[in-house]
N, CA, C, O and CB atoms as a CASP TS submission, in Angstrom:
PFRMAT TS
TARGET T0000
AUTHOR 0000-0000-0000
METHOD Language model
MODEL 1
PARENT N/A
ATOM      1  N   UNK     1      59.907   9.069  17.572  1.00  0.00           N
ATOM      2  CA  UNK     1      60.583   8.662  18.791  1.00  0.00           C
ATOM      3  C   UNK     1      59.656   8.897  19.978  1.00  0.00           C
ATOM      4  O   UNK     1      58.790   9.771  20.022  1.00  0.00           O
ATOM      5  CB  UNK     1      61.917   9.430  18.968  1.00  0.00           C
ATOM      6  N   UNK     2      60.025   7.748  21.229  1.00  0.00           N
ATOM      7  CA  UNK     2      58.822   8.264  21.978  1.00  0.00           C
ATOM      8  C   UNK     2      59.391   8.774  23.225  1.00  0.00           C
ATOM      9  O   UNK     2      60.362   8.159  23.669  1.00  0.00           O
ATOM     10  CB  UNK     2      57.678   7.158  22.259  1.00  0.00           C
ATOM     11  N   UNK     3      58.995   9.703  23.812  1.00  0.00           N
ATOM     12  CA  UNK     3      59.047  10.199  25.228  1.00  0.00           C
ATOM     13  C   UNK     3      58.363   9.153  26.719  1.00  0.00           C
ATOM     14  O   UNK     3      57.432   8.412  27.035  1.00  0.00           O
ATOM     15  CB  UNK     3      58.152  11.655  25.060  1.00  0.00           C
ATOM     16  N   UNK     4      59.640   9.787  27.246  1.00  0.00           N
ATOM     17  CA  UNK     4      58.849   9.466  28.307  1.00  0.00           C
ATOM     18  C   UNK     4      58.008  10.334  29.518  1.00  0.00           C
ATOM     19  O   UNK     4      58.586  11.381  29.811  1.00  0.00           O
ATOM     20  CB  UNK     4      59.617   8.775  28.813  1.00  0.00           C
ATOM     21  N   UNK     5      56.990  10.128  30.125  1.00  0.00           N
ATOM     22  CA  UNK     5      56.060  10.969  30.680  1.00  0.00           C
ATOM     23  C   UNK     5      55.586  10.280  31.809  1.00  0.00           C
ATOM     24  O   UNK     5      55.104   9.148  31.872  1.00  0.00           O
ATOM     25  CB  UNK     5      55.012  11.362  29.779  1.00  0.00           C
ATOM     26  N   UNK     6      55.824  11.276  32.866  1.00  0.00           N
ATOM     27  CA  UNK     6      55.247  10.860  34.307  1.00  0.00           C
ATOM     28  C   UNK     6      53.840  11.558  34.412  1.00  0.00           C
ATOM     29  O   UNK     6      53.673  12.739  34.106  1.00  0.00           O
ATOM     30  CB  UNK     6      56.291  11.393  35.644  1.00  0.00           C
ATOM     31  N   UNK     7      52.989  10.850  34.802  1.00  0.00           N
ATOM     32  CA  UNK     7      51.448  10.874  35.353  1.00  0.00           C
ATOM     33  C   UNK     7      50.827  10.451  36.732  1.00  0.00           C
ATOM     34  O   UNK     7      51.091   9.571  37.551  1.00  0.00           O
ATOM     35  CB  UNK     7      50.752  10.077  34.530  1.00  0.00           C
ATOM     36  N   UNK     8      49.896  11.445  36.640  1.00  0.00           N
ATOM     37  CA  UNK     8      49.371  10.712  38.969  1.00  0.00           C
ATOM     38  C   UNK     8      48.029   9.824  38.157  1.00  0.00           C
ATOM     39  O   UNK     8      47.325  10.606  37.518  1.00  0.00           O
ATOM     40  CB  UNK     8      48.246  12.844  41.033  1.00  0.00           C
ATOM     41  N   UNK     9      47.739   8.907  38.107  1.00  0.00           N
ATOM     42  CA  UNK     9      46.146   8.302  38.073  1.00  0.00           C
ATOM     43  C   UNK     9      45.597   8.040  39.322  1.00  0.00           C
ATOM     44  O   UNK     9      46.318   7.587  40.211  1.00  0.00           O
ATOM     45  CB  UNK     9      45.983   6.929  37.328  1.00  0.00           C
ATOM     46  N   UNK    10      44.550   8.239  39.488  1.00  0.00           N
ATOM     47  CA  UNK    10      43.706   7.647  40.510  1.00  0.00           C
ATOM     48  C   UNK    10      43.645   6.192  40.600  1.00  0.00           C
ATOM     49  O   UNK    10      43.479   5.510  39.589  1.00  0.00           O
ATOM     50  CB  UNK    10      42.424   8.088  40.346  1.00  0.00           C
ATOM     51  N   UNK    11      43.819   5.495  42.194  1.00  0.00           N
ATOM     52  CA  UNK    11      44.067   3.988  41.888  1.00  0.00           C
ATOM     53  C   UNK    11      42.765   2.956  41.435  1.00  0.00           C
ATOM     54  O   UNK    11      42.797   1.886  40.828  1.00  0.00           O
ATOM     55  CB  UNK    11      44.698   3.393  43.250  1.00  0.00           C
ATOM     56  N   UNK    12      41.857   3.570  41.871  1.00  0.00           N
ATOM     57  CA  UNK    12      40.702   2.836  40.996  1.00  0.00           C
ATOM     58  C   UNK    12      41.183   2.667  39.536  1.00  0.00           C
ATOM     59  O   UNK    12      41.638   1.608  39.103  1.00  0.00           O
ATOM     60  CB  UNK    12      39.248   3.740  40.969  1.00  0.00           C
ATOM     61  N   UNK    13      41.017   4.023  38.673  1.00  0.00           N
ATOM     62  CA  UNK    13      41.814   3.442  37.230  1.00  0.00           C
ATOM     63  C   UNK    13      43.128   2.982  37.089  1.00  0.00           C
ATOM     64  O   UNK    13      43.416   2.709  35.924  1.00  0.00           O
ATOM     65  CB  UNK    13      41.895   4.399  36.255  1.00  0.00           C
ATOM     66  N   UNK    14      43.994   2.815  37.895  1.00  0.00           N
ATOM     67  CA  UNK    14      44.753   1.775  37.925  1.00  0.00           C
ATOM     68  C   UNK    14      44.585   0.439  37.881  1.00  0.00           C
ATOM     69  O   UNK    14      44.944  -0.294  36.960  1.00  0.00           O
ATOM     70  CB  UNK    14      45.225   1.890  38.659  1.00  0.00           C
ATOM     71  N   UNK    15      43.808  -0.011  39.297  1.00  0.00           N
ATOM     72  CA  UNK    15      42.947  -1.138  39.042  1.00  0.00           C
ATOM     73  C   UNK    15      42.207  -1.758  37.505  1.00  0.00           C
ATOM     74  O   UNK    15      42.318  -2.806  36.868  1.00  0.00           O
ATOM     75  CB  UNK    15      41.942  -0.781  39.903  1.00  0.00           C
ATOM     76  N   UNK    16      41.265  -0.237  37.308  1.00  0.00           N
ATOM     77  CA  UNK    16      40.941  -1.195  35.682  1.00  0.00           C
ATOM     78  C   UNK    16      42.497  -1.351  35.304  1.00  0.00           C
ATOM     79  O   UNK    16      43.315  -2.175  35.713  1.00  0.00           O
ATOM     80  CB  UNK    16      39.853  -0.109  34.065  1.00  0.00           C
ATOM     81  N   UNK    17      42.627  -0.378  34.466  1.00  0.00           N
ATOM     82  CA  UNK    17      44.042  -0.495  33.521  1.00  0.00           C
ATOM     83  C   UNK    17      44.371  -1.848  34.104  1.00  0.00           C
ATOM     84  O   UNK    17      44.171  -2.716  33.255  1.00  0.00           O
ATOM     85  CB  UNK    17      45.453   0.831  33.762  1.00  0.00           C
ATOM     86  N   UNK    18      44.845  -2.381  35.356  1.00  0.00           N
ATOM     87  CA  UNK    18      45.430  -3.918  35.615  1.00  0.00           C
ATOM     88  C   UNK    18      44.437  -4.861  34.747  1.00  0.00           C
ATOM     89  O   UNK    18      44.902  -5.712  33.989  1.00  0.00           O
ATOM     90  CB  UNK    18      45.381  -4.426  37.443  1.00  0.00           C
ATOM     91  N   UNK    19      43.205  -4.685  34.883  1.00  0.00           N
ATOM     92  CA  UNK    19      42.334  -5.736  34.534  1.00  0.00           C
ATOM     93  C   UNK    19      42.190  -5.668  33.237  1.00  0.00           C
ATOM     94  O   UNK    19      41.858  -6.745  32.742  1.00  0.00           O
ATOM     95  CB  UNK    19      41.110  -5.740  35.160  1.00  0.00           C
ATOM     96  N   UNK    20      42.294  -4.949  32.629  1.00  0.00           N
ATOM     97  CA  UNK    20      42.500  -4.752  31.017  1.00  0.00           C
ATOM     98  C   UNK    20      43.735  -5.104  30.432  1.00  0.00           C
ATOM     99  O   UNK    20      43.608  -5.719  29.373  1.00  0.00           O
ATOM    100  CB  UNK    20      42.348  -3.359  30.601  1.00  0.00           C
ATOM    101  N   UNK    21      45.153  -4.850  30.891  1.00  0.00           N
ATOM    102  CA  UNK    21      46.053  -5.858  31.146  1.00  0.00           C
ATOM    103  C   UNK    21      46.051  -7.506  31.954  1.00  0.00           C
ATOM    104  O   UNK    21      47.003  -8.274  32.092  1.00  0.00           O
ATOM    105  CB  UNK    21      46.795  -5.115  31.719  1.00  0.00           C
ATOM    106  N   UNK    22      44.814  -7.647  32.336  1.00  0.00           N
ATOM    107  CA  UNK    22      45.140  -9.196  32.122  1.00  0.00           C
ATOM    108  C   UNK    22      44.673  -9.901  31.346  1.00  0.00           C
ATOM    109  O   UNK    22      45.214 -10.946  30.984  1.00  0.00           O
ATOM    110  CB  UNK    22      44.965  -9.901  32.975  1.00  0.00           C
ATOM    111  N   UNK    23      43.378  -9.408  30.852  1.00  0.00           N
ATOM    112  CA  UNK    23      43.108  -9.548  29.046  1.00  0.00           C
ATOM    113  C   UNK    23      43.938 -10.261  28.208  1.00  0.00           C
ATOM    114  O   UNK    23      43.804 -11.441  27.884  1.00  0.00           O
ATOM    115  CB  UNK    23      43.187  -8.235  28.294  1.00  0.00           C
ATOM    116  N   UNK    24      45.004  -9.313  27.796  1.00  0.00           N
ATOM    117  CA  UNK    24      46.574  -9.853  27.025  1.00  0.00           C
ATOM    118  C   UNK    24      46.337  -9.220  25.918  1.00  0.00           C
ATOM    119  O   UNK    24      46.961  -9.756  25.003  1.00  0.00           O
ATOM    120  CB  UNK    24      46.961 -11.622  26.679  1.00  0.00           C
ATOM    121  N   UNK    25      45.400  -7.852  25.390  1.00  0.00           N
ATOM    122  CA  UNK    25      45.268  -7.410  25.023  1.00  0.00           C
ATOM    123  C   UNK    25      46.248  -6.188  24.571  1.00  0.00           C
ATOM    124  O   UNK    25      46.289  -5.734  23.428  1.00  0.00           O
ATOM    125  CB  UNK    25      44.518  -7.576  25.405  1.00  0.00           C
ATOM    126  N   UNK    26      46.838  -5.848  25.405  1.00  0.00           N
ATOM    127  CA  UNK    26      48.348  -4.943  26.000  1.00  0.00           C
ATOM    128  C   UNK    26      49.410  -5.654  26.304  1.00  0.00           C
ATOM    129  O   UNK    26      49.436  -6.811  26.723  1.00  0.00           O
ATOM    130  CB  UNK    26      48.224  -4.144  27.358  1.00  0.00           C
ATOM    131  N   UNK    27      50.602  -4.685  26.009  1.00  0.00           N
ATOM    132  CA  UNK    27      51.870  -5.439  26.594  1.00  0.00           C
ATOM    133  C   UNK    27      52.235  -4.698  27.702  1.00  0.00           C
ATOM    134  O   UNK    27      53.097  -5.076  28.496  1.00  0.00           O
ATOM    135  CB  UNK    27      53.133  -5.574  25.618  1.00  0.00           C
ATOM    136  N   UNK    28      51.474  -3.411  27.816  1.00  0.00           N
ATOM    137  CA  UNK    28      51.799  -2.841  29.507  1.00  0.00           C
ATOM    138  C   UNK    28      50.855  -1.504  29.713  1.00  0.00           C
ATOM    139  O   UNK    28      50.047  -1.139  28.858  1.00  0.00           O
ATOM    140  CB  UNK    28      53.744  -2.271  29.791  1.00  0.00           C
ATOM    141  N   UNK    29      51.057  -0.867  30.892  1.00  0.00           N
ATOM    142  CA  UNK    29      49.738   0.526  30.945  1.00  0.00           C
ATOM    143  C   UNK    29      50.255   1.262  29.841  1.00  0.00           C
ATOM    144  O   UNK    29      49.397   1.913  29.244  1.00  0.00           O
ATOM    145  CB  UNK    29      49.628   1.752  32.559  1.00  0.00           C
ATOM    146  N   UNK    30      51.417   1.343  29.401  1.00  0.00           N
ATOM    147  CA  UNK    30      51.989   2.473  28.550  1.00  0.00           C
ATOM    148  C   UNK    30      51.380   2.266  27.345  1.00  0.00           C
ATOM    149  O   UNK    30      51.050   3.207  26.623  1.00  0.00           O
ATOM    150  CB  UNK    30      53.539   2.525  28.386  1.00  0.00           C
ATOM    151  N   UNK    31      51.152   0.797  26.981  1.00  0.00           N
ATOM    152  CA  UNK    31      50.303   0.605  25.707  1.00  0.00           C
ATOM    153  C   UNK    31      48.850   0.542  25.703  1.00  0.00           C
ATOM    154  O   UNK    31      48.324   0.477  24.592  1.00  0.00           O
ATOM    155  CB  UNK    31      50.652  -0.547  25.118  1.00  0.00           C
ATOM    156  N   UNK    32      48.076   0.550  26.758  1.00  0.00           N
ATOM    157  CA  UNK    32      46.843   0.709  27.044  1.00  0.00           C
ATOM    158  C   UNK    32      46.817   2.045  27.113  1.00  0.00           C
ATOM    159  O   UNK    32      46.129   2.422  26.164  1.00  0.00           O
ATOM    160  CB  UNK    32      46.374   0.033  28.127  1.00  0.00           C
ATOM    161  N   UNK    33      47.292   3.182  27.879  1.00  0.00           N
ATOM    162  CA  UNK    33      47.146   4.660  27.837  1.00  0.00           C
ATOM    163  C   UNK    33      47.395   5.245  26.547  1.00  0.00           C
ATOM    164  O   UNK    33      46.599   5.967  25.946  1.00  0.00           O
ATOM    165  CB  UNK    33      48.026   5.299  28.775  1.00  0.00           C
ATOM    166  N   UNK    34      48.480   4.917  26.169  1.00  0.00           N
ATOM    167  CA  UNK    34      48.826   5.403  24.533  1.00  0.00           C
ATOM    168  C   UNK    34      47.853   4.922  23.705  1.00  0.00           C
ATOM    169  O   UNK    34      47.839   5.666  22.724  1.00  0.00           O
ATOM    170  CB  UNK    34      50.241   4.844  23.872  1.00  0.00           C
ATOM    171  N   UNK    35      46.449   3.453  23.511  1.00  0.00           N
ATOM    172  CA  UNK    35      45.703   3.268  22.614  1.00  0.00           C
ATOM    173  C   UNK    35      44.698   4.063  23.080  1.00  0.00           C
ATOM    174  O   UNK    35      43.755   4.248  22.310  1.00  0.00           O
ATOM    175  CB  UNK    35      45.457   2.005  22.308  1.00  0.00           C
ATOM    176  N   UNK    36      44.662   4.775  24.569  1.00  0.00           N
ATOM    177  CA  UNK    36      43.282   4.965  24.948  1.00  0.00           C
ATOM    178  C   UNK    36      43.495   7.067  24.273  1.00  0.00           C
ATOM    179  O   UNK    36      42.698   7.921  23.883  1.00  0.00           O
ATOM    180  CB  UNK    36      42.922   4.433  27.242  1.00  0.00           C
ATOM    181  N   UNK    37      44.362   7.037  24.398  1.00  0.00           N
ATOM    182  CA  UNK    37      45.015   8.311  23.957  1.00  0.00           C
ATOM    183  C   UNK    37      45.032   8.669  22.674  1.00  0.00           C
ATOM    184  O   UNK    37      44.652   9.789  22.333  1.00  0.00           O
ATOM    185  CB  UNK    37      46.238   8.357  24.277  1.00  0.00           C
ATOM    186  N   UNK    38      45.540   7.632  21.682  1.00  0.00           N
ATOM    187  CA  UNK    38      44.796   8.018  20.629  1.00  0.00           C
ATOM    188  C   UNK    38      43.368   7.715  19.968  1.00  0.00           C
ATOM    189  O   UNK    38      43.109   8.067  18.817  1.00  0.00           O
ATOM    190  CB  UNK    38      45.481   7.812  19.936  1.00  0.00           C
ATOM    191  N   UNK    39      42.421   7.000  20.831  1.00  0.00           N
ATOM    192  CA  UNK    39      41.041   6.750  20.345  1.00  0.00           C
ATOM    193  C   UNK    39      40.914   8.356  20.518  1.00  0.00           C
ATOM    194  O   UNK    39      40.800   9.205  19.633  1.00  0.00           O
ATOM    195  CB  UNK    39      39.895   5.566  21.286  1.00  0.00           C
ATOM    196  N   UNK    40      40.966   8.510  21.858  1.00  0.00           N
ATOM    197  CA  UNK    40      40.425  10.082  22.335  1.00  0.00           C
ATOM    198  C   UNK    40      40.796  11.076  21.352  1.00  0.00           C
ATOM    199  O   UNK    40      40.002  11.732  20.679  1.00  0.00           O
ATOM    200  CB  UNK    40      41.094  10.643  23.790  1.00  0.00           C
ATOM    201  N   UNK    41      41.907  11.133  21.320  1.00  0.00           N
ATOM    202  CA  UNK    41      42.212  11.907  20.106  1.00  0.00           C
ATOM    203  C   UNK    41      41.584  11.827  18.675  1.00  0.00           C
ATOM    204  O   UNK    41      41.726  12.896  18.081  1.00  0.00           O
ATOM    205  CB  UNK    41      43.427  11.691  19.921  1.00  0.00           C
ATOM    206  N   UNK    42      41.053  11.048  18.084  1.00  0.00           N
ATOM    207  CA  UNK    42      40.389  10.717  16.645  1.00  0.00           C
ATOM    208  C   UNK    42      39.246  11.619  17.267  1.00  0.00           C
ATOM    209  O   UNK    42      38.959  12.741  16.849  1.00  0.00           O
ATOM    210  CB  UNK    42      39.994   8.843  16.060  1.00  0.00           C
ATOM    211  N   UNK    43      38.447  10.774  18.646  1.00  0.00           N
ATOM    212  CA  UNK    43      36.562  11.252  18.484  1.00  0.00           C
ATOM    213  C   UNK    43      36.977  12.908  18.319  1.00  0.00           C
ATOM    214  O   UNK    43      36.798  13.553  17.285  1.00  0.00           O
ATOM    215  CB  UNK    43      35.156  10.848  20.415  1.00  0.00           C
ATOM    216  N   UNK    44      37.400  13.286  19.218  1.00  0.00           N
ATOM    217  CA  UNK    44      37.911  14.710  19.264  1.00  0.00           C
ATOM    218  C   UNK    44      37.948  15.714  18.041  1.00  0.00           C
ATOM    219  O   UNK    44      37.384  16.789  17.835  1.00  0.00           O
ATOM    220  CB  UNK    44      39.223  14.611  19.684  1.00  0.00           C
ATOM    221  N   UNK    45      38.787  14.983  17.351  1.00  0.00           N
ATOM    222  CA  UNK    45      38.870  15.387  15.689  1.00  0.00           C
ATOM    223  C   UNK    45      37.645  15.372  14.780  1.00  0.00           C
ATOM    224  O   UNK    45      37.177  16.193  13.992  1.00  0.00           O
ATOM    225  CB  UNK    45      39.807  14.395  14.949  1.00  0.00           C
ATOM    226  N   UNK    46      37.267  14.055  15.198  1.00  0.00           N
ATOM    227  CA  UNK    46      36.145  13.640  14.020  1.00  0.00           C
ATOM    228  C   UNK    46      36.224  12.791  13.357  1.00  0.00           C
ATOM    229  O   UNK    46      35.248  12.609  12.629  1.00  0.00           O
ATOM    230  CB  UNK    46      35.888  14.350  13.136  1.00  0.00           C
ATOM    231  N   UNK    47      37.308  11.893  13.247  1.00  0.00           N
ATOM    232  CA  UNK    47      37.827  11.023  12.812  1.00  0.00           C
ATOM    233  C   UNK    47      37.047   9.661  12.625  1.00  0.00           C
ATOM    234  O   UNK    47      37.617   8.684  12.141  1.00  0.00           O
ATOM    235  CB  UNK    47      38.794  11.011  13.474  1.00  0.00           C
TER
END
């Protein structure tokens, strides 16, 4: 199940995040932060 979670970003990375959402790559920041969240998480590991 997923939570929900409030965050401050800086608006520059907002800006990307928009531009990476117009890609169509994502269906919103929540799915761009959550893929960028778990890449980070694997290198981290070792994965």
């Amino acid at each position: 199940m997923k939570q929900k979670l409030s965050i401050t970003i800086d608006e520059d990375k907002i800006q990307k995040i928009e531009h990476v959402l117009a890609e169509g790559l994502f269906r919103n920041k929540s799915h761009v932060l959550e893929y960028a969240l778990i890449k980070f998480l694997e290198n981290r590991n070792g994965k």
